[in-house]
C-alpha positions in Angstrom: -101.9 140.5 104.1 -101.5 139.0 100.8 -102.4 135.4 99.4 -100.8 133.4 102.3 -97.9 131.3 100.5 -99.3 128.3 103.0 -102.7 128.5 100.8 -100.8 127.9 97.7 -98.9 125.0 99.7 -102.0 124.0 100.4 -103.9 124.3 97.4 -103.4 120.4 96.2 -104.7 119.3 99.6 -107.3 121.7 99.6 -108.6 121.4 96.2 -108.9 117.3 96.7 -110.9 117.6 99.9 -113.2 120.4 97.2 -113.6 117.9 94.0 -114.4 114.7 96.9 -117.4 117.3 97.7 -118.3 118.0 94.4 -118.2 114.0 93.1 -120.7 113.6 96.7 -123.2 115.6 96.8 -126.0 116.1 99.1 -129.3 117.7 99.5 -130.8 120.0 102.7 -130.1 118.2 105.8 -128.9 114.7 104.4 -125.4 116.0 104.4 -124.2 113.5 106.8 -121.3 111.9 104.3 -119.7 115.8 103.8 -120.4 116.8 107.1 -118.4 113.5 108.6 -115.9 114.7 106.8 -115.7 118.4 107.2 -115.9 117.0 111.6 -112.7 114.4 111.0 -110.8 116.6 109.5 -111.2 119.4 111.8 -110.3 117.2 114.8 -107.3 115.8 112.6 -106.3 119.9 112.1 -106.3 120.3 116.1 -109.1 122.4 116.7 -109.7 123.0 120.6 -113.7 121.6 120.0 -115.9 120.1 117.1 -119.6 119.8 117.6 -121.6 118.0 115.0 -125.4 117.7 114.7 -125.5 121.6 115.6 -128.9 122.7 113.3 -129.1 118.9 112.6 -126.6 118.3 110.5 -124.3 121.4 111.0 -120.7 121.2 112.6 -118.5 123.8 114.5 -115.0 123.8 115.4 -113.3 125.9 117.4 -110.2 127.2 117.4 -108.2 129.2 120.2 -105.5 131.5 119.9 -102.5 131.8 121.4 -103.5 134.3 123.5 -107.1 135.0 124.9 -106.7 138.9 126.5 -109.8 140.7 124.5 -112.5 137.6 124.9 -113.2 138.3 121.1 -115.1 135.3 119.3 -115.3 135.8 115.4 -117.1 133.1 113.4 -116.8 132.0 109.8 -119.7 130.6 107.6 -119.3 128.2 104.8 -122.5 126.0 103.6 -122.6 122.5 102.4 -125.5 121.1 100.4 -125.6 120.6 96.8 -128.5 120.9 94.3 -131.1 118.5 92.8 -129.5 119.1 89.2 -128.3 116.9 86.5 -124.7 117.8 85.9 -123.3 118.6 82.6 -119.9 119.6 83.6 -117.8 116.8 82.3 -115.1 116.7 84.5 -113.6 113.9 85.9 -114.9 114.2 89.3 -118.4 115.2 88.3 -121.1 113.9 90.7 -121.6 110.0 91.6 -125.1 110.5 92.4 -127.3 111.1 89.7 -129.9 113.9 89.8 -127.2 115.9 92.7 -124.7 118.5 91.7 -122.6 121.0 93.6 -124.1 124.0 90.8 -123.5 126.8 93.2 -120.3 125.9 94.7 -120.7 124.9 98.2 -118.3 122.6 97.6 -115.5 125.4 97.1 -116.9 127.3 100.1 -116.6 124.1 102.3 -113.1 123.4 101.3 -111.9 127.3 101.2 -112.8 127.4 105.5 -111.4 124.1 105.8 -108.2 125.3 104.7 -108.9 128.3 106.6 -109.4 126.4 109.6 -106.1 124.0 109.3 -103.9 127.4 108.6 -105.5 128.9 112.0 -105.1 125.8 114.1 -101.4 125.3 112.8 -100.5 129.3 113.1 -103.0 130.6 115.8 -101.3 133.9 115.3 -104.6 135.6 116.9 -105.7 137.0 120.2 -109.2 135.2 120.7 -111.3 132.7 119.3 -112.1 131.5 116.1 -115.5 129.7 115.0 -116.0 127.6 112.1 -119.7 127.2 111.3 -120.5 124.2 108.4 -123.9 124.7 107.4 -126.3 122.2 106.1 -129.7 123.2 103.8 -128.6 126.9 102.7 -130.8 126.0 99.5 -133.9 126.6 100.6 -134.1 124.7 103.8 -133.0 127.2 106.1 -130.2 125.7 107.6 -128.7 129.0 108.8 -132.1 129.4 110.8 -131.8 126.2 112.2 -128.1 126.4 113.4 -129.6 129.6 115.3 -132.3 127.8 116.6 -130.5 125.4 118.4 -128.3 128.0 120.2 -125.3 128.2 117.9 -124.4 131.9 118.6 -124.9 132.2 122.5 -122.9 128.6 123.0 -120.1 129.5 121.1 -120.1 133.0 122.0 -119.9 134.2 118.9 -120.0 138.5 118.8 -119.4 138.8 114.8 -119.8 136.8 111.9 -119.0 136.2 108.1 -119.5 134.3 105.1 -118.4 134.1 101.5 -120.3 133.3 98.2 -118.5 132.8 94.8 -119.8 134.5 92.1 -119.8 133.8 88.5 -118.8 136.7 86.1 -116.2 138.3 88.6 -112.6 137.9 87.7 -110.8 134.9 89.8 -110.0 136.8 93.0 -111.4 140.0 93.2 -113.9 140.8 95.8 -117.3 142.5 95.9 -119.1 143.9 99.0 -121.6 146.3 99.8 -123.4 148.0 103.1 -126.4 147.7 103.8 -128.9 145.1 102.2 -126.5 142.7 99.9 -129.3 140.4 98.9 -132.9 139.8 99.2 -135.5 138.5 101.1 -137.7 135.5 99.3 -141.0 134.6 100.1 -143.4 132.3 98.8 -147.1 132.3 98.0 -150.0 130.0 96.8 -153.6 131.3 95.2 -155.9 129.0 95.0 -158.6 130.2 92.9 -162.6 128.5 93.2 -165.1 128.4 91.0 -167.7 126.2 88.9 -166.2 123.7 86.9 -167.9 122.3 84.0 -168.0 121.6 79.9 -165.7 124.0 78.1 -168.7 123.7 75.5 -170.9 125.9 77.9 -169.0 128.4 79.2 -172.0 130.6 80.5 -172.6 127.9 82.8 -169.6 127.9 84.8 -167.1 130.4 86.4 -164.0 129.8 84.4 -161.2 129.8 87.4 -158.5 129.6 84.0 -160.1 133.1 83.1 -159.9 134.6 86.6 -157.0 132.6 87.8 -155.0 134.5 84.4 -156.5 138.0 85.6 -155.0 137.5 88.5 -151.6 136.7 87.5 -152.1 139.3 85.4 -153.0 142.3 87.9 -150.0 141.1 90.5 -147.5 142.8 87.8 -149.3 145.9 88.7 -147.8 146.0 92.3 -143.8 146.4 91.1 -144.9 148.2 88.1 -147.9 150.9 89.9 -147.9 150.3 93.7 -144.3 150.5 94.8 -142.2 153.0 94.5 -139.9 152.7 91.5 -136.9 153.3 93.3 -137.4 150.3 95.4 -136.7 146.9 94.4 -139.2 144.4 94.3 -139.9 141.4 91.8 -143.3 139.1 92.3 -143.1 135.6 89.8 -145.8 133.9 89.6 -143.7 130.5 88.5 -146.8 127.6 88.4 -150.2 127.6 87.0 -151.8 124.6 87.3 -155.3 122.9 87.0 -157.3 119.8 88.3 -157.9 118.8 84.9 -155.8 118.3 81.6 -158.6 117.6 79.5 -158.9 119.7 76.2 -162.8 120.2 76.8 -163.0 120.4 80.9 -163.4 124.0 82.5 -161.6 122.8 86.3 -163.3 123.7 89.4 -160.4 125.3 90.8 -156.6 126.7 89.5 -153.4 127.1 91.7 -150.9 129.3 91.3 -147.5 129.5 92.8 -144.8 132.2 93.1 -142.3 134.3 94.9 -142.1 137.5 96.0 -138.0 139.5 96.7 -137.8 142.5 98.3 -135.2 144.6 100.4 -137.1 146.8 102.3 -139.4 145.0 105.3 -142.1 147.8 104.4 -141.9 147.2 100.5 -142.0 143.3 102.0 -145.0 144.0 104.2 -146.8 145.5 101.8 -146.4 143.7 98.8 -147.8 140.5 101.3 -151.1 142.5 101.3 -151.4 143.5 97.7 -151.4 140.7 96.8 -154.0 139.3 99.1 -155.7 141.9 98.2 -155.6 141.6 94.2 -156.2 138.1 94.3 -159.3 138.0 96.6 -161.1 141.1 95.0 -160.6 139.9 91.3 -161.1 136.9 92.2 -164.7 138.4 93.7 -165.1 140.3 90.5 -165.6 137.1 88.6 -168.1 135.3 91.0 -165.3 133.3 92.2 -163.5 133.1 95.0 -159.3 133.0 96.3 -157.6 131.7 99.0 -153.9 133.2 99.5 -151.7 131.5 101.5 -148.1 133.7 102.1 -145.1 132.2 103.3 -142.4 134.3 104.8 -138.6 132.8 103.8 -135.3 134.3 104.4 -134.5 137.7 105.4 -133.0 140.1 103.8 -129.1 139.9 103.7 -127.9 142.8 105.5 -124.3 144.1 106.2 -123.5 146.0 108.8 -122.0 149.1 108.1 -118.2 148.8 110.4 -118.4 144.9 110.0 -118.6 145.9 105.5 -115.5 148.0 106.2 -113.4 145.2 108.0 -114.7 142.5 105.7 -113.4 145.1 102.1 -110.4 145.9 104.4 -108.9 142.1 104.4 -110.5 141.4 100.8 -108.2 144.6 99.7 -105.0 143.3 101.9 -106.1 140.0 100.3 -106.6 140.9 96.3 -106.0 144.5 95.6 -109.2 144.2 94.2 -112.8 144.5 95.9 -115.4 146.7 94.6 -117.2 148.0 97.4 -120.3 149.1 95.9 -121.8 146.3 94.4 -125.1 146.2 93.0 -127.4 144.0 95.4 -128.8 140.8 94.3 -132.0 139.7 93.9 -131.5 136.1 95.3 -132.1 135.3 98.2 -129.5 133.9 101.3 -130.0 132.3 104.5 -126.8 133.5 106.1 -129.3 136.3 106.6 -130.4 134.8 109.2 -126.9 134.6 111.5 -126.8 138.0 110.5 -130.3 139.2 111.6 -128.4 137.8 115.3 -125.1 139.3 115.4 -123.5 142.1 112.9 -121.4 140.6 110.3 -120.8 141.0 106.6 -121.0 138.7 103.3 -119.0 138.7 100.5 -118.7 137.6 97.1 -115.4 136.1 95.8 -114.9 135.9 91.7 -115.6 132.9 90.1 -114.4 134.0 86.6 -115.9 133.6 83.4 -118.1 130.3 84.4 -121.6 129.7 83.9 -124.1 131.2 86.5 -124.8 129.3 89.4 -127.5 126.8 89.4 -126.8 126.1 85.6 -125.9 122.4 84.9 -122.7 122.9 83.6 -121.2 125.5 86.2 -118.3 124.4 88.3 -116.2 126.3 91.1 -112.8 127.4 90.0 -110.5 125.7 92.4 -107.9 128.7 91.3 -110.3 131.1 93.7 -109.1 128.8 96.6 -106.3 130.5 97.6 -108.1 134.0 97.6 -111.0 132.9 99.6 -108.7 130.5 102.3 -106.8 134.1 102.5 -109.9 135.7 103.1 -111.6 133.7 106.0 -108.1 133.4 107.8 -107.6 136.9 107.4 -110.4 138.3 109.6 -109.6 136.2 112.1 -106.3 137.6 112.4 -107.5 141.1 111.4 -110.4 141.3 113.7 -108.4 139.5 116.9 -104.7 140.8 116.1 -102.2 138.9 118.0 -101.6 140.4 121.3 
């Protein structure tokens, strides 16, 4: 199970639907322009079904085989939104829309299961039924918990489920995997720390929330380096310190900071949400002032199930000859976590090459991955449902 010669027939086709996408980007939900798109051309490839407005904005097609004997349903995950960045690729087809970018290649992942999908509906050389989930608001909006939400899994049937992330640094084609917990889980938190404001000129007559507000930033550095064990991962950022005031000679009445909190372990996850409660309130006390921490769980960790790792490697290896199976995890964060928290599955990272980093202004998918990753989707399908 090599590159599929169709994907290199393809790749023209496939890499125009990718650079439309990149030249139209949208944000969260509001993907209404790309996900028209991704729904008309599934219906003009033959699929069996498309849904649209599944999660809001999501689509699914389906896609039947030629025979139906084992009742397996295996779905496919590719997400859709772009970023609010400023591009600084210079290509020819950067983005129309000023202040949008495709900077982490949704774009690519969007076009790769589209070609997917078109080989599968033309072949259907499989004994069950494929799924091809489009998701809307992967950055940060939760779109893979909103697709659940409305039911995705139990209409569709779906029993396992994958998805695909390029990756920046990885050589064009190879493959990386691990079992277990891939990526993290990202939470959020705000401290708002009280006091007495007052004239910067008499400090002694006011509770400087600056002071205790840094204190506290401070101290939270204490919980990855002292109150966790070092041989599990966590990372707490405080990101935003902001006042009331931006006067030189004002002391502010209160202080906000803002931050994020990745873990891999629920109990390292747990915890952590209570140090820092914890921290913040009692130095906060130790000061005269006062704290008010507000914690916000986001997604979940990423976690690969162990025989659903080994398929996905397997067809990356048929694929490539190339997939490292023991990848370090990541410290970002993915909402595909969320469709796995509901049925076992696996995610995968396909090489980008030497580009710059995801999220950077000037990165861009490499449309020469397309091939690779249109192998790959296809590929469980047929792997996971072999033609009876």
């Amino acid at each position: 199970m090599p590159v599929k010669n169709r994907f290199a027939e393809l790749l023209p086709e496939i890499t125009a639907w990718r650079r439309d996408f990149h030249e139209n980007p949208e944000l969260l939900f509001e993907v209404h322009r790309t996900a028209g798109k991704v729904a008309a051309l599934l219906k003009e490839f033959g699929c069996d079904e498309v849904v649209e407005g599944i999660g809001r904005t999501g689509v699914v097609g389906v896609i039947k085989g030629k025979t139906d004997t084992n009742g397996r349903v295996i779905g496919l995950r590719a997400d859709m939104d772009a970023l609010p960045i400023i591009e600084a690729t210079g290509v020819p087809y950067a983005s129309k829309t000023p202040g949008k970018m495709h900077a982490c290649g949704h774009d690519g992942h969007t076009a790769m299961l589209l070609g997917a999908a078109k080989y599968l509906a033309e072949t259907r050389n499989f004994d069950g039924t494929a799924v091809v989930i489009f998701q809307p608001a992967e950055e940060g909006g939760g779109g893979g918990r909103e697709m659940v939400a409305d039911g995705m899994m139990e209409r569709f049937g779906v029993q396992e489920v994958y998805g695909m992330h390029n990756m920046p640094g990885i050589p064009v084609g190879q493959f990386a995997i691990r079992e277990g917990a891939m990526m993290a889980a990202a939470d959020q938190f705000d401290i708002i720390v009280t006091g007495k404001g007052g004239h910067a000129a008499k400090p002694h007559d006011c509770i400087d929330t600056t002071l205790v507000a840094a204190h506290i930033l401070i101290a939270l550095q204490a919980i990855a380096s002292r109150n966790v064990d070092p041989l599990k991962q966590v990372v707490v950022s405080v990101c935003t310190f902001r006042t009331e005031s931006e006067a030189y000679n004002v002391i502010p009445q209160t202080v906000m900071l803002k931050g994020t909190v990745r873990t891999m372990d629920p109990k390292v996850q747990d915890f952590t949400e209570g140090r820092i409660k914890v921290i913040a309130e009692a130095t906060a006390l130790a000061h005269g002032a006062t704290a008010e921490v507000k914690y916000m769980r986001g997604y979940p960790v990423t976690m690969n199930a162990p025989d659903n790792t080994g398929y996905a490697a397997e067809v990356a290896q048929a694929v490539s000859g190339k997939v490292d199976t023991d990848t370090a995890p990541l410290m970002g964060a993915e909402d595909f976590s969320f469709m796995l928290n509901e049925r076992p599955g696996a995610y995968i990272f396909l090489g980008n090459g030497d580009t710059a980093m995801v999220h950077h202004p000037a990165y861009n998918f490499d449309d020469n991955a397309i091939p690779f990753g249109s192998s790959w989707y296809a590929g469980m399908v047929e792997s996971r449902m072999p033609a009876a």
